[in-house]
C-alpha positions in Angstrom: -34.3 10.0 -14.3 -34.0 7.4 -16.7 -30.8 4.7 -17.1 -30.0 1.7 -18.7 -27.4 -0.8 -17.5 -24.8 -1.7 -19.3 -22.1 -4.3 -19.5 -18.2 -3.4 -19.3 -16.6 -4.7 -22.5 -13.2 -4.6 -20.2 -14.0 -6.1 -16.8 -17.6 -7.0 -17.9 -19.2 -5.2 -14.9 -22.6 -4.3 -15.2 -22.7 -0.1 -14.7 -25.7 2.2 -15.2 -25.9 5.1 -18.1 -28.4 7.7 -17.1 -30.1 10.2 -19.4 -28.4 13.3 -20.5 -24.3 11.5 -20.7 -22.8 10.9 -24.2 -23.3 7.4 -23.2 -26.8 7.6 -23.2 -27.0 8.9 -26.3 -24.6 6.1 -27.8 -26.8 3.2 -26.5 -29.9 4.7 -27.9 -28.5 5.3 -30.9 -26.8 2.0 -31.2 -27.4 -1.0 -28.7 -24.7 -3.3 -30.0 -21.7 -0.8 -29.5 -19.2 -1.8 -26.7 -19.1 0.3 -23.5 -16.8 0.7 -21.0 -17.3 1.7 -17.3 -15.5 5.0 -15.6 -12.8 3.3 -13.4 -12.0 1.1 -17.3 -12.4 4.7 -19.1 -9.6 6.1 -16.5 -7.1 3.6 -16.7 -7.2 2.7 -20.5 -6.7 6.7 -20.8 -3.7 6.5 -18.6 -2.1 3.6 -20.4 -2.6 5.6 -23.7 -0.8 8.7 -22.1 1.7 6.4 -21.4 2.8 4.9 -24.1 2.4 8.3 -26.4 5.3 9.6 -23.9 8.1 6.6 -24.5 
């Protein structure tokens, strides 16, 4: 199976992407594109839920 790894634009972790996810497909479409991690994914989700419910 391939991967790449990738760095966290919010904690600046390095995670792996392996072939078949959407983010796969997003870094070989476009390198340079900002990425975030699934524990970053989660809780920048939460905060949006959040804020749409004050």
């Amino acid at each position: 199976m391939f991967s790449y790894e990738v760095i966290c634009f919010s904690c600046r972790k390095a995670f792996r992407v392996y072939e078949g996810s959407k983010e796969y497909e997003r870094f070989k479409k476009n390198r340079n594109s900002a990425f975030c991690c699934e524990d970053c994914h989660h809780q920048i989700r939460i905060e949006a839920i959040k804020y749409f419910f004050r």
